[in-house]
C-alpha positions as CSV (number, residue, x, y, z in Angstrom):
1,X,1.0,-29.0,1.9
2,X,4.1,-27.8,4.0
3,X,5.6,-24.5,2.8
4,X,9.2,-23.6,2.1
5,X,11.8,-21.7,4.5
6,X,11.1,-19.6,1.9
7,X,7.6,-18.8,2.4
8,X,7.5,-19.1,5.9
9,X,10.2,-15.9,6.2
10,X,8.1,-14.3,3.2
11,X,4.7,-14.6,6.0
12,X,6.7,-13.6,8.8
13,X,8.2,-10.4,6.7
14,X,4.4,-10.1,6.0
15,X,3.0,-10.1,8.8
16,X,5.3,-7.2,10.0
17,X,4.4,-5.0,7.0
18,X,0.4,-5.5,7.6
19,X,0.8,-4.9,11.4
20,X,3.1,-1.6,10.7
21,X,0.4,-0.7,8.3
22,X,-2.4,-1.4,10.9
23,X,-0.4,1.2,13.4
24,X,0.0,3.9,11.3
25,X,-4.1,4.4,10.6
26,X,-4.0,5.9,13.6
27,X,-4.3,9.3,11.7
28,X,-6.4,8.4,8.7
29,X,-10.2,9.6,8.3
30,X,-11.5,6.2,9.0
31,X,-9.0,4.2,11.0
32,X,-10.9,1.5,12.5
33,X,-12.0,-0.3,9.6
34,X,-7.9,0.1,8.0
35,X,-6.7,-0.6,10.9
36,X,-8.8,-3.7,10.9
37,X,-8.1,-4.7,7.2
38,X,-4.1,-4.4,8.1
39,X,-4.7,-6.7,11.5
40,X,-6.7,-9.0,9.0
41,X,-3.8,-9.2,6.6
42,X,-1.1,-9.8,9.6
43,X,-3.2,-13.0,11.1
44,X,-3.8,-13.8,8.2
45,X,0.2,-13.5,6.9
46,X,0.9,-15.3,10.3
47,X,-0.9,-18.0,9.9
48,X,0.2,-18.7,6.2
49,X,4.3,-18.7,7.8
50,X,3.2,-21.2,10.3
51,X,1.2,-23.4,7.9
52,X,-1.8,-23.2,9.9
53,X,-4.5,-21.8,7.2
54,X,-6.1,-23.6,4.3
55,X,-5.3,-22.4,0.8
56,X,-9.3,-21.0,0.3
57,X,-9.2,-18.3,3.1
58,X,-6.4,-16.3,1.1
59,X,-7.9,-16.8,-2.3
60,X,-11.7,-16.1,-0.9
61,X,-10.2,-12.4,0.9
62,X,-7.9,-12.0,-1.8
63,X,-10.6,-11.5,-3.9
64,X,-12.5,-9.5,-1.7
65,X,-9.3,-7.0,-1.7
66,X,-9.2,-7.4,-5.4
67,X,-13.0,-6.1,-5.8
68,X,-12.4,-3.4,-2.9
69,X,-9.1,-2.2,-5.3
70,X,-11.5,-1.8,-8.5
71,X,-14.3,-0.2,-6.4
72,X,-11.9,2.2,-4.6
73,X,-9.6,3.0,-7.8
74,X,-10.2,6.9,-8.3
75,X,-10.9,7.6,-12.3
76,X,-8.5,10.4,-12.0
77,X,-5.2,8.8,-10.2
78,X,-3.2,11.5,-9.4
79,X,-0.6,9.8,-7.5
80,X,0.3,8.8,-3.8
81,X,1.8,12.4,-3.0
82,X,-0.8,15.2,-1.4
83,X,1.1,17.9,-3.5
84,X,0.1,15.5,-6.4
85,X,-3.1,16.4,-6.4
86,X,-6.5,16.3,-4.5
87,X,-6.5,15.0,-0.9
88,X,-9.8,12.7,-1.6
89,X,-8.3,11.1,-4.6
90,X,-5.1,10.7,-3.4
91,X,-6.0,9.0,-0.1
92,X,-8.3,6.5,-2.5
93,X,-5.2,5.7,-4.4
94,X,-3.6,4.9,-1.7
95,X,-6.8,2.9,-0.3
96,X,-6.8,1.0,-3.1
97,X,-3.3,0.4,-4.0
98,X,-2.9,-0.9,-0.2
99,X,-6.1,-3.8,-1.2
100,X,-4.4,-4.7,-4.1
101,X,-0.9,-5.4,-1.7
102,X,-2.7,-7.5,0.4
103,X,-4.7,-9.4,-2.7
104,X,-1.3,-9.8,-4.6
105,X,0.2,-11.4,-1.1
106,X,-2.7,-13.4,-0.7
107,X,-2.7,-15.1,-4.2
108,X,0.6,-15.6,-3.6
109,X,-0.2,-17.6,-0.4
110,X,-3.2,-19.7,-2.0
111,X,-1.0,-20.9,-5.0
112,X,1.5,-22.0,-2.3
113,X,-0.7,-23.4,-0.3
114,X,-2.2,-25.2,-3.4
115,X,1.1,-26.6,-4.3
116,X,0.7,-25.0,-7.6
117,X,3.3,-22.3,-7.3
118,X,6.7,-23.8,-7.3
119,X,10.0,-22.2,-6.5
């Protein structure tokens, strides 16, 4: 299915976000494997804006960052802030909230792809 102007600015704006995000781990506790989620979601954003990926690959690591969002949600949110609260729960806020940016994007890209999403 060919995607709209629409989508294809959408993956480009994407694909900036994720590879910003993948350069600023430098300074987190674990920055390799961030650092390679964010890459992940960049090729991934850049392959969706230049139609070059098939409509499972978003949906099958979409779902992966869905799980990885519920697994890494802290039972106490606190917030996104370090004077909200603990450091630990804090940084898995913001852990998870960053999967469950890339799974939203990534549904978003299998339904295009699909042709089931209309705009």
């Amino acid at each position: 299915m060919q995607i709209s102007t629409f989508d294809k600015i959408l993956g480009f704006v994407f694909t900036g976000l994720f590879g910003l995000s993948a350069v600023l781990q430098y300074n987190d506790p674990d920055p390799i494997l961030w650092i390679v989620i964010y890459t992940s979601a960049a090729v991934v954003s850049l392959l969706f804006a230049m139609n070059k990926i098939n409509n499972k690959v978003p949906l099958l690591l979409g779902i992966l960052c869905f799980i990885g969002f519920t697994y890494l949600y802290p039972s106490n949110f606190q917030g996104f802030d370090l004077n909200d609260g603990d450091i630990k729960t804090v940084e898995l806020g913001r852990e998870a909230f960053g999967l469950l940016i890339i799974a939203l994007v990534f549904f978003w890209y299998a339904l295009r792809l699909r042709g089931k999403l209309k705009i």
